[in-house]
C-alpha positions as CSV (number, residue, x, y, z in Angstrom):
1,X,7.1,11.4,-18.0
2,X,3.8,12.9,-17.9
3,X,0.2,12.9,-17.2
4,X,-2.0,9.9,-17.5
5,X,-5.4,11.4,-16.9
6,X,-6.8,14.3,-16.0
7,X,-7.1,13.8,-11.8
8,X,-10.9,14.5,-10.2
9,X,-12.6,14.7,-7.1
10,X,-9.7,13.6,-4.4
11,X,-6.9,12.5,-7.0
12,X,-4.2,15.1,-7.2
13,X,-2.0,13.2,-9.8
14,X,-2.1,10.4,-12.2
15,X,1.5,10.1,-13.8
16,X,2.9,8.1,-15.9
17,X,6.5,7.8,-14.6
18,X,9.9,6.0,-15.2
19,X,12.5,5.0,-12.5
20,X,15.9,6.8,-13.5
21,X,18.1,5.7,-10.7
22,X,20.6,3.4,-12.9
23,X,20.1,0.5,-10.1
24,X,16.4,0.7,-10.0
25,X,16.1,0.6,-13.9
26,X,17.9,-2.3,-13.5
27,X,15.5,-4.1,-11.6
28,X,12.4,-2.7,-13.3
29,X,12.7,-1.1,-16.5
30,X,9.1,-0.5,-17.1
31,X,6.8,2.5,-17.0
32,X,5.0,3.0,-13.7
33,X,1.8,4.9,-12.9
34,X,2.2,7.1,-10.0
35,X,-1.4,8.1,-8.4
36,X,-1.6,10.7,-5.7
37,X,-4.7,11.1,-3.3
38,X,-5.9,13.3,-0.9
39,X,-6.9,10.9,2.3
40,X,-8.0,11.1,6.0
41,X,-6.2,9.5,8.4
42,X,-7.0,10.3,12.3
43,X,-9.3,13.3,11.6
44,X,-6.2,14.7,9.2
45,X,-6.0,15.3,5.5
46,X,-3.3,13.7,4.1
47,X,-1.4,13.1,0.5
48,X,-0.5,9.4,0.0
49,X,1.0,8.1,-3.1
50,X,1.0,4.7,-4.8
51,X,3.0,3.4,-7.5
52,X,1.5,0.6,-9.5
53,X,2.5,-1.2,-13.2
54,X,-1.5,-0.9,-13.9
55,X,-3.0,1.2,-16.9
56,X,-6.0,0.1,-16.8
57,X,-7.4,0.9,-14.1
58,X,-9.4,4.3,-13.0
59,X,-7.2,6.3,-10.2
60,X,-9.9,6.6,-8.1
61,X,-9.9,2.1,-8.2
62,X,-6.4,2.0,-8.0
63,X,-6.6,4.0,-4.2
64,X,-9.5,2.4,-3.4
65,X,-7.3,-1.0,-3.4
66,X,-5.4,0.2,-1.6
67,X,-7.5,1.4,0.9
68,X,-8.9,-2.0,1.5
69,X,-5.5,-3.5,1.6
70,X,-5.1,-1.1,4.5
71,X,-8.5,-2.2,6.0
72,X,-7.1,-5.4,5.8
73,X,-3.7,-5.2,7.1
74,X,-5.2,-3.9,10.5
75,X,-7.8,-5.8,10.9
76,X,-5.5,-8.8,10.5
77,X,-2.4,-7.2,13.0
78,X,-4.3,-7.7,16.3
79,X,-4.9,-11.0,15.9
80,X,-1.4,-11.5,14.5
81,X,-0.6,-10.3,17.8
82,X,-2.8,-12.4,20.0
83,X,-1.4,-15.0,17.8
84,X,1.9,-14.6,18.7
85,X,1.1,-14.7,22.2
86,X,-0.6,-17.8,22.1
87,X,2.3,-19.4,21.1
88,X,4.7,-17.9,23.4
89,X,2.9,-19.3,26.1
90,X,2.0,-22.5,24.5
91,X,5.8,-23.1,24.2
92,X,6.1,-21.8,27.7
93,X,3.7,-24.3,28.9
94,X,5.4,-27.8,26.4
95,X,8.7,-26.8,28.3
96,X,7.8,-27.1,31.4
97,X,5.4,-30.0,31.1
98,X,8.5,-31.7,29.6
């Protein structure tokens, strides 16, 4: 639909955007904000895109929420992991004591 700001430093787009697909405007018939960054990920530069239902936010805000989300998510996946272990065995180990 067009621009919502002017993008700086690292942000390559800030759109303001509709879904047209007749099933997705279903669902959501809102306007979106689509904001595209430039990002490293493993020593490569990379584009990565979010779409969000916020205005009010600065671009630059909106990826960095993201980015923590990220942070987040894999700090949290090894011990999700570990976790899931733990209780594999610990069912292992009621079965056969029973």
């Amino acid at each position: 639909m067009g621009q919502h700001t002017q993008p700086k430093g690292n942000i390559l787009a800030d759109w303001t955007i509709k879904l047209t697909k007749p099933s997705s405007q279903k669902k959501y018939s809102e306007t979106l904000r689509l904001v595209c960054t430039e990002v490293i990920v493993d020593n490569k530069k990379r584009i990565m895109c979010f779409i969000t239902n916020n205005f009010d936010w600065a671009p630059s805000s909106i990826c960095d929420l993201y980015k923590f989300r990220w942070l987040i998510e894999e700090f949290f996946n090894p011990l999700a992991v570990i976790f899931v272990f733990f209780i594999a065995r610990l069912f292992r180990v009621l079965i056969y004591l029973s």
